[in-house]
N, C-alpha and C positions, 0 to 999 in steps of 0.2 A: 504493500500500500504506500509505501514512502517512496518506491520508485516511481509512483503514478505523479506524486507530490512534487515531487521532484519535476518532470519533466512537465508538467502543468505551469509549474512557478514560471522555470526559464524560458518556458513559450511564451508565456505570457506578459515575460521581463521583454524578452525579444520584440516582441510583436508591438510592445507600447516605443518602445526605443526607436523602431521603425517609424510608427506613425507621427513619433515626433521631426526625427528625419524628413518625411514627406510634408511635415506642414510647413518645416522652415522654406524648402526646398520649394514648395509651391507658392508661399507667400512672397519670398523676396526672389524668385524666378534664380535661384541657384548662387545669388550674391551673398553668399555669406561671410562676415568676417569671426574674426576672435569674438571682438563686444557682443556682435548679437547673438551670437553663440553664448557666451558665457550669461549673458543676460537672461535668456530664455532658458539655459540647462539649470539654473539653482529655484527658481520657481516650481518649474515640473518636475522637479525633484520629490516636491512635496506632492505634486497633483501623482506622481509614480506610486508614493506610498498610499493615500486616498485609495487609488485604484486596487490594491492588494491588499489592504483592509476591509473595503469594500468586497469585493468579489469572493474572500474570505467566511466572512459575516452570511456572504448569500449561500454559505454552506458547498460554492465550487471548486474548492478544493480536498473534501471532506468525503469518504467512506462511502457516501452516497453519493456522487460524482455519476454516476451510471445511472442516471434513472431512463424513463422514458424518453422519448425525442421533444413532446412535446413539454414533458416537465422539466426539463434543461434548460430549453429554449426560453420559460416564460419565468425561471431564476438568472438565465444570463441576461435576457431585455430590461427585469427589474432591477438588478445590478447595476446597468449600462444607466441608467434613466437617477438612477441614486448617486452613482461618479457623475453625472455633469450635472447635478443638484448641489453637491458638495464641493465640487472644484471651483464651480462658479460663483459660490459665498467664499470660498479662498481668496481666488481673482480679484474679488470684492476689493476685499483689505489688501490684497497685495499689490494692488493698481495704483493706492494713493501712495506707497512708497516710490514704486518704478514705474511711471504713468507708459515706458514706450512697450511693457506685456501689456496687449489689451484682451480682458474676457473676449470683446466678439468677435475677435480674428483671431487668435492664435490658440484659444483655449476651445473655441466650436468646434473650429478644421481639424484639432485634434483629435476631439471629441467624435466627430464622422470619421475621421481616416482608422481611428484605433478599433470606435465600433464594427465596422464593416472589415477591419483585419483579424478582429478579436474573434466575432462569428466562424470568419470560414476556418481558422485554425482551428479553433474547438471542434466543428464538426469533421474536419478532417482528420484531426488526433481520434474523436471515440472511435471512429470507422475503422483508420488502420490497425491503432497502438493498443489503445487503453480497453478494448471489449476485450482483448486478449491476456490481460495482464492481471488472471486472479491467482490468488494464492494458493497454491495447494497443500493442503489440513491431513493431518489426522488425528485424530480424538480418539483419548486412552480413557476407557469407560465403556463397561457393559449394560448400564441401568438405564432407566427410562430419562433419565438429564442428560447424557448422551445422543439417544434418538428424536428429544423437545430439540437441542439448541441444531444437530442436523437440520432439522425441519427447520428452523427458521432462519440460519444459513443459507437453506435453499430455496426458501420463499423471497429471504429479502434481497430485491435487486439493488444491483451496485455495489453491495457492501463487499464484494471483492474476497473470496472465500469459496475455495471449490474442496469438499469435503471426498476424498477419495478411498479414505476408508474408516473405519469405527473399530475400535483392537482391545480386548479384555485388559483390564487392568493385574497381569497375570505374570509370575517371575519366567515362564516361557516369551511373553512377549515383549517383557523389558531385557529381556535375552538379546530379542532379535530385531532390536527396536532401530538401530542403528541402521540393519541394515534393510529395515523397511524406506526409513528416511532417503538412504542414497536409491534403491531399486525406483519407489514413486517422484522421485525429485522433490522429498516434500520441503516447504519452505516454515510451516506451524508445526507445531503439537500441543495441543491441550490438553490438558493432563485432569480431568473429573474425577480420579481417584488419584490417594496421594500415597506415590511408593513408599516402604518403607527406609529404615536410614541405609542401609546395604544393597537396597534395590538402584535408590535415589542415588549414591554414590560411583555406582554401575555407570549408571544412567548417563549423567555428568562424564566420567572419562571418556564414553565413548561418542555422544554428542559435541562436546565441547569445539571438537577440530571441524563440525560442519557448518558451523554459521548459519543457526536455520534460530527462531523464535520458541522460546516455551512460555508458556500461561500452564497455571493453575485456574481452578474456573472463577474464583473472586477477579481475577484482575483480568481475564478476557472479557468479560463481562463489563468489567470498569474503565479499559482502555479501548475497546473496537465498538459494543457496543454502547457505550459511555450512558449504562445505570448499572446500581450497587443492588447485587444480587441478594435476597432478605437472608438467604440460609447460609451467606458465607462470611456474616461480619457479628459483632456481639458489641456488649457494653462497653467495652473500652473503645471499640472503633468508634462508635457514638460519640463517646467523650474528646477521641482525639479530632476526630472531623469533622462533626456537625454543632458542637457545645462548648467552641473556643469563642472567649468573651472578646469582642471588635471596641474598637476604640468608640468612645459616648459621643464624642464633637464628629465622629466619622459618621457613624449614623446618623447625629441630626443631621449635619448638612446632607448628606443622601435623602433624607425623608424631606425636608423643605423643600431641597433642587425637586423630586418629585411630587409635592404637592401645587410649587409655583406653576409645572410644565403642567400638571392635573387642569389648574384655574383658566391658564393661556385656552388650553382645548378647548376647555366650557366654554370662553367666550367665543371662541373661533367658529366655534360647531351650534351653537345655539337656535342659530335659524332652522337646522337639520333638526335640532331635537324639539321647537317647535312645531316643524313639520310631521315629524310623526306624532307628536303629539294629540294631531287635530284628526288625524287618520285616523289613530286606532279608537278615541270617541267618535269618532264619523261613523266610521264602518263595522265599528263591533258593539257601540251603545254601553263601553261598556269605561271604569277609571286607568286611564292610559300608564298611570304608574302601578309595578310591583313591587312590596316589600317584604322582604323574607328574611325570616335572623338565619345566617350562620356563624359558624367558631373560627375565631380568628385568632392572632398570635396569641400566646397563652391561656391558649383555649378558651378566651373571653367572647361571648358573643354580641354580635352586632346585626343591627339588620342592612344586608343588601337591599339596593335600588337596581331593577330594570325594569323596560320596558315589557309590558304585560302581553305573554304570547298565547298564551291557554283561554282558554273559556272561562268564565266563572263558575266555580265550585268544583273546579279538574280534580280536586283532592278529597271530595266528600268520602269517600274509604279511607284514606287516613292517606300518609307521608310514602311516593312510592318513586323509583327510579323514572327518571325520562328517558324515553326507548327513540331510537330510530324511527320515522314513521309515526309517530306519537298520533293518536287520532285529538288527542287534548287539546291540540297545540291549531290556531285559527290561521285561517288561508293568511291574512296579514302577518300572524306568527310567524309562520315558517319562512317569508321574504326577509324579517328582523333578524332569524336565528340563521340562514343560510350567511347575509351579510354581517350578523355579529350587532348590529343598528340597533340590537334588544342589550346589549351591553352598555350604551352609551353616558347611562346615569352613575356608573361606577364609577365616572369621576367624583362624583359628589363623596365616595367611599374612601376614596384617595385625597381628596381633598381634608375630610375630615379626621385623616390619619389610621382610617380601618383596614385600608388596606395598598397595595406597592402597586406599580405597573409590572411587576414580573414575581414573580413565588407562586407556591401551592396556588390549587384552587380550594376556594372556601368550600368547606361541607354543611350540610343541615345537620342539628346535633341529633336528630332523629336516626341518623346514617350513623355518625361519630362514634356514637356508644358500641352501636355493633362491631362496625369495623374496629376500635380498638381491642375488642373481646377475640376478635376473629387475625389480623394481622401483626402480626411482632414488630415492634417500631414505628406501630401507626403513628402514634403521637409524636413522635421528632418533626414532623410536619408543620407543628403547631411553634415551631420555634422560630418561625418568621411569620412577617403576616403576609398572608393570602394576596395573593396576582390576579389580573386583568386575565393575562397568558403566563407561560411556564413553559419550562422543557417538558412535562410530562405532555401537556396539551401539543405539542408541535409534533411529539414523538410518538404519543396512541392515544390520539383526539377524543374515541368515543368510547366511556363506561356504563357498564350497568350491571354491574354483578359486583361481588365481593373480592372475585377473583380478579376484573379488570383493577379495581380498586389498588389491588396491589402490586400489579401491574406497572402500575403508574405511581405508585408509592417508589419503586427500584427507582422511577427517572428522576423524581422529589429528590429522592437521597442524594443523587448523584449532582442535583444541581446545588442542594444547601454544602455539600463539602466542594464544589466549585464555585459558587457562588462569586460576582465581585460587579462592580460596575459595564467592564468591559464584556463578563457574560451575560448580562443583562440587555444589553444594546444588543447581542447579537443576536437573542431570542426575540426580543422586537422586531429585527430584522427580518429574522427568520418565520415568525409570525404571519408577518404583510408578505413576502414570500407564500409560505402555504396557504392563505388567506385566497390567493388568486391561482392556485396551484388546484386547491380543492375547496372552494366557498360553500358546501354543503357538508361538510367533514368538521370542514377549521372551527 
């Protein structure tokens, strides 16, 4: 997977170095000197980094890199459209220093020459290089986690992992383990059962000189497919990853910078949320706002505001998961929840400090009690407060069982011991990404 990384970066390095070549080249018909050379390269220096932060963030250079044609295509156009959004507030401030870079000439033509070279490399690299460039596995394990993580190895596209065989965790097989390794050209081994100190020591001398990758299954888990598997961690990993105390003036300023950008939106979006406002008493006769308590950080409850998608009295049985397909949910409901437009009052949730633009999603305490009786470390969840979106939501959008629940509990973990500003923006990112990827999923 690092050689996909690898050759993506420098194509991409290449390809932008190009285009800036071609805009000087077309703009000053081939008269270049030193000055405007050195003038125009320490600018795009910065618009270079932008570009590979960006593109970054869109998840294209990432494990999933392989997906569909068309699901590629509408992460590199969203990416492309996010680089000249942000180059060009660069431009901004950078014009009233050196008024002779100007945004509409040199940073557009860029901007077209790079798009339109960025494209056809990309598609030229998946076609020859990169469809061919998976890894080949073998998984040491005879139990039914074994035959799950196969399955899902080979359901999930892109993730770059070709599973060639499954081998008893047996001292005949750590015998001949080595030389399964050189026979299959394997490049992995996962190791789901863990040898012992004589096997494990075996094991080592004679791997050691192939240069191929081992996992045990906590960290294949935590590094490829980046969530924390529930049955491989315990209370001190808790303690060490998830229940380290952050600096108090860090957090607030993180919670203000997020409530100030909360306020901005409200104002921004106001007429929208106006808008629906007057629709869903138009058309459904019915009060436009919903408020429902769930459990937020320290498992304190607060009540949630959205936009109301259900019928009135969808809950007269009592408290019950939302399904797919929900008959509950009103023809206007399901335009709100498809575009997310039933979300829009959580600012007001943000605003009044209940909850973040990114963490867990809130639960009803109706759900809560259960799930904590039923999953091990539900509750770690509750040590931040509750998001808009979330890595769990990006990574397995839709629950409803107990079993999903913990499903999505693994991606939780894995975001509270990664947690930080910068993963924050990129689950935003990545958000508005599958937002337009799958708007009836997201």
């Amino acid at each position: 997977m690092q050689t996909k990384k690898i050759i993506l970066i420098l194509g991409d390095t290449l390809v932008f170095w190009m285009a800036f070549a071609l805009m000087l080249f077309s703009r000053w018909h081939g008269r270049i000197d030193i000055e405007l050379l050195l003038g125009h390269f320490i600018p795009f220096l910065f618009v270079f980094g932008i570009v590979l932060i960006t593109l970054y963030a869109m998840g294209l250079y990432s494990a999933q890199y392989l997906l569909g044609k068309i699901e590629w295509i509408t992460s590199a156009i969203i990416g492309l459209l996010l680089i000249l959004f942000s180059n060009a507030t660069f431009f901004y401030f950078y014009s009233r220093i050196d008024p002779s870079v100007t945004p509409r000439g040199s940073l557009i033509l860029n901007w077209i020459i790079f798009s339109v070279l960025f494209m056809v490399w990309r598609i030229a690299i998946e076609r020859v290089i990169l469809v061919n460039l998976t890894e080949r596995t073998v998984i040491v394990g005879n139990d039914r986690h074994a035959i799950q993580l196969a399955e899902i190895l080979k359901h999930a596209r892109g993730i770059g992992f070709e599973i060639v065989n499954i081998v008893p965790g047996t001292p005949e097989t750590y015998a001949t383990l080595a030389d399964t390794v050189k026979m299959e050209r394997v490049q992995n081994i996962i190791f789901l059962e863990t040898p012992n100190q004589l096997e494990a020591h075996s094991i080592l001398k004679d791997l050691i000189e192939l240069n191929i990758n081992c996992y045990d299954r906590a960290s294949f888990y935590e590094q490829r497919l980046q969530k924390i598997q529930i049955e491989s961690i315990s209370h001190v990993w808790i303690l060490n990853n998830i229940l380290k105390r952050k600096s108090p003036l860090a957090l607030a300023t993180h919670d203000l910078i997020q409530r100030i950008t909360a306020l901005c939106f409200s104002v921004i979006l106001m007429p929208l949320g106006m808008l629906i406002t007057l629709i869903i008493t138009v058309a459904n006769r019915q009060l436009p706002l919903y408020v429902q308590k769930r459990i937020g950080k320290d498992k304190k409850p607060f009540m949630l505001y959205k936009f109301k998608t259900m019928y009135d009295n969808a809950e007269k049985g009592g408290p019950q998961w939302a399904t797919q397909h929900d008959p509950r949910i009103t023809p206007i409901g399901k335009i709100l929840r498809a575009t997310h437009l039933d979300e829009l009052p959580q600012f007001i949730n943000i605003i009044k400090g209940d909850m973040a633009f990114v963490g867990p999603r809130p639960e009803r305490p109706e759900f809560v009690s259960d799930l904590e009786k039923n999953i091990p470390f539900y509750d770690m969840r509750h040590h931040v407060k509750p998001g808009v979106t979330g890595w769990a939501q990006i990574n397995y959008p839709y629950g409803a069982s107990i079993e999903d629940a913990k499903e999505k509990l693994q991606y939780d973990l894995y975001y509270l011991k990664e947690r930080s500003i910068l993963v924050d923006l990129m689950i935003i990112v990545r958000t508005i990404r599958f937002f337009f990827q799958n708007p009836s999923r997201a």
